[in-house]
FIFIDO-144221 format. One record per atom (N, C-alpha, C): residue in one letter; atom name; residue number from 1; x, y, z. Coordinates in steps of 0.1 Angstrom, whole numbers. Atoms other than C-alpha are relative to their C-alpha. Last residue first. Layout:
# residues N
   resn   name   resi      px      py      pz
      a     CA    NUM       X       Y       Z
...
# end
This chain:
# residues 72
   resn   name   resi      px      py      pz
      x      N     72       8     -10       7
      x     CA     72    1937     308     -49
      x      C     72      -7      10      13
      x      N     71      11       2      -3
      x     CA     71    1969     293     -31
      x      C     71     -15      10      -4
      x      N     70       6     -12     -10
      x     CA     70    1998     301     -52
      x      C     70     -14      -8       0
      x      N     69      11      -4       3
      x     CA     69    2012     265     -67
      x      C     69      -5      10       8
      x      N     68      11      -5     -11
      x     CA     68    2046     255     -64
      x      C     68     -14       7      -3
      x      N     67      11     -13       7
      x     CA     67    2064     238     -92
      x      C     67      -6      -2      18
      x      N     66      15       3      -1
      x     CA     66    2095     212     -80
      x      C     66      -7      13      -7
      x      N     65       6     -16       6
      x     CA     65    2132     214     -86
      x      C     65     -15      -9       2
      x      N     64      15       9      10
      x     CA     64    2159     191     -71
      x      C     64      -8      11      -3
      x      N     63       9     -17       5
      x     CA     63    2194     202     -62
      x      C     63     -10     -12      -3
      x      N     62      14      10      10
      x     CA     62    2222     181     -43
      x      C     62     -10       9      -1
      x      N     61       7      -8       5
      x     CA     61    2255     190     -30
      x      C     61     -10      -6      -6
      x      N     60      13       3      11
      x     CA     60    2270     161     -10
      x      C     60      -5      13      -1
      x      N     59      10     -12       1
      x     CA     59    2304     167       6
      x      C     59     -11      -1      -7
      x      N     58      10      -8      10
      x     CA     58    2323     139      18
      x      C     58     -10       8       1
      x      N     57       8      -6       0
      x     CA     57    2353     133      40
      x      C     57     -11       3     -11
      x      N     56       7     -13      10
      x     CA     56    2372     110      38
      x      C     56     -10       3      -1
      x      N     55      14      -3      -2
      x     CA     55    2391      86      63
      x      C     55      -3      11     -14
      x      N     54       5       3     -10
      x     CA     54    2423      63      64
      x      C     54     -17       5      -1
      x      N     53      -3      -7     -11
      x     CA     53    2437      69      29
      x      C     53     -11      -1      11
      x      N     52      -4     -12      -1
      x     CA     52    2442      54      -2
      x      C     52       3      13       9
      x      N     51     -10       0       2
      x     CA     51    2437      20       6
      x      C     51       5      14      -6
      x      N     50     -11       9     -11
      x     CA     50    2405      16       2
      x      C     50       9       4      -4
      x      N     49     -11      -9      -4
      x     CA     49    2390      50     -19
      x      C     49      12     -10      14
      x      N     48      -8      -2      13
      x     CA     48    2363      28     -35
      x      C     48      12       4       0
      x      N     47      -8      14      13
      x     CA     47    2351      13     -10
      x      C     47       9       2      -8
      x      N     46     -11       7     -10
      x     CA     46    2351      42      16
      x      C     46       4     -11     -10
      x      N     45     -12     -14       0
      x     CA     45    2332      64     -12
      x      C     45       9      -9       6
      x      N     44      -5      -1      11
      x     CA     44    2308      33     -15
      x      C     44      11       8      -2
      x      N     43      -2      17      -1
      x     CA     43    2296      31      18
      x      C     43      10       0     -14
      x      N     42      -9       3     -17
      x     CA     42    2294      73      25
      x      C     42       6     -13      -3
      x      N     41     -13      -5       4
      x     CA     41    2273      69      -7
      x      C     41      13      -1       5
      x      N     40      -9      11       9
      x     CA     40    2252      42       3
      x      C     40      12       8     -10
      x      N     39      -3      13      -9
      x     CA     39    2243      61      37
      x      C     39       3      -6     -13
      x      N     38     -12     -10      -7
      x     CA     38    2238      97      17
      x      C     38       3     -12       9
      x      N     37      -6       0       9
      x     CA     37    2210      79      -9
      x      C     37      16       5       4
      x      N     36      -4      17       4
      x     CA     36    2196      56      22
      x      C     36       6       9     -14
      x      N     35     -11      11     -11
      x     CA     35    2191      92      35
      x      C     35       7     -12      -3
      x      N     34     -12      -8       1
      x     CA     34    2182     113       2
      x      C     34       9      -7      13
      x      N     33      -4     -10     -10
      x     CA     33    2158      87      -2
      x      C     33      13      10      -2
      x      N     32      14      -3      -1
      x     CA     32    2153      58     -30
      x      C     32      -6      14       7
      x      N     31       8       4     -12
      x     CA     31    2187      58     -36
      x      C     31     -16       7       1
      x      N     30       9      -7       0
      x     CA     30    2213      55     -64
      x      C     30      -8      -3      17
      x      N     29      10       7     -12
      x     CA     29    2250      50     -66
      x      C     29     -11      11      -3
      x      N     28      16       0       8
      x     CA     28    2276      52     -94
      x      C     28     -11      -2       7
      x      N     27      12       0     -11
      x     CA     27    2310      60     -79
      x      C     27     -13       2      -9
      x      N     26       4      14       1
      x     CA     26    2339      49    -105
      x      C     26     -15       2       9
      x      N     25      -3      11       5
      x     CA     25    2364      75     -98
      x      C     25     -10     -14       3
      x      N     24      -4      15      -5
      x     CA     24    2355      99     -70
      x      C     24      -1      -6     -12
      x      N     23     -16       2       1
      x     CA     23    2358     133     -79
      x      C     23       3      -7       5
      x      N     22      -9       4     -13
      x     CA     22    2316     134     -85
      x      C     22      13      -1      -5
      x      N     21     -12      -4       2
      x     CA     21    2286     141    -110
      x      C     21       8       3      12
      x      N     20      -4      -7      16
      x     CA     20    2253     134    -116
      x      C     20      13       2      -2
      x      N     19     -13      -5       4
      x     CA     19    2252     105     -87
      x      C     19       0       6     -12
      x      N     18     -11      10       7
      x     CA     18    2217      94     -81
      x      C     18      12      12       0
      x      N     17     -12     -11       5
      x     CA     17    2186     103     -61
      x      C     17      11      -7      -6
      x      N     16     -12       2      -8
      x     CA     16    2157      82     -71
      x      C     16       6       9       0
      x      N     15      -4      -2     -13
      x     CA     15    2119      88     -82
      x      C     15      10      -5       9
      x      N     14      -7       9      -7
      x     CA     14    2124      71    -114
      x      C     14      -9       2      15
      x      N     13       9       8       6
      x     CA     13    2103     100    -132
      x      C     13       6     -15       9
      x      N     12      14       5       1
      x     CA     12    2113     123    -109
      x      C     12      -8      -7      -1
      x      N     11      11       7      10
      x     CA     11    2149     117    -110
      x      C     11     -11      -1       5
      x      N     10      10      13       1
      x     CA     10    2167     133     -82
      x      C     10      -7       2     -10
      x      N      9      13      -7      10
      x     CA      9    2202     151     -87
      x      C      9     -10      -7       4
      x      N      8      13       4       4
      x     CA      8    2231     149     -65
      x      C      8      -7       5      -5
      x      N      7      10      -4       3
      x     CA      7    2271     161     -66
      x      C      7     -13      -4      -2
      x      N      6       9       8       9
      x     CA      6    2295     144     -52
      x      C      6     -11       8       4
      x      N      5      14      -7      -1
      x     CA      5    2325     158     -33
      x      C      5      -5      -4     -16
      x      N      4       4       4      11
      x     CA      4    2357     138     -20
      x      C      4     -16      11       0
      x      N      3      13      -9      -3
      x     CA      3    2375     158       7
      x      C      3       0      -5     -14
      x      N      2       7      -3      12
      x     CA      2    2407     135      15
      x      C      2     -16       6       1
      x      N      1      12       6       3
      x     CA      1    2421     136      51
      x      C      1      -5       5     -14
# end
């Protein structure tokens, strides 16, 4: 079984998550959610990797950054 791994980021200003960087060939997906963004990945990963091999596994790493505010 292949172990594809794709890295996420989310755009703030967009507010999407998207593909910064992956060892899948050609994968460019975004999503409004980290869910519908880890459901059109999964979809896409299988597209893309037809015929290469039965199943694969992916790993999503994903980072986002916020500011926290101490309570006064």
């Amino acid at each position: 079984m292949r172990v594809a791994v794709v890295k996420a980021a989310h755009d703030d200003e967009a507010g999407v998550w998207y593909v910064e960087h992956s060892d899948v060939d050609g994968l460019h997906v975004e999503g409004e959610t980290f869910e519908a963004f880890r459901h059109d990945v999964a979809g896409a990963v299988g597209d893309l990797l037809e015929g290469e091999s039965d199943e694969a596994h992916v790993e999503v790493i994903a980072h986002a950054s916020m500011r926290a505010r101490a309570v006064a």
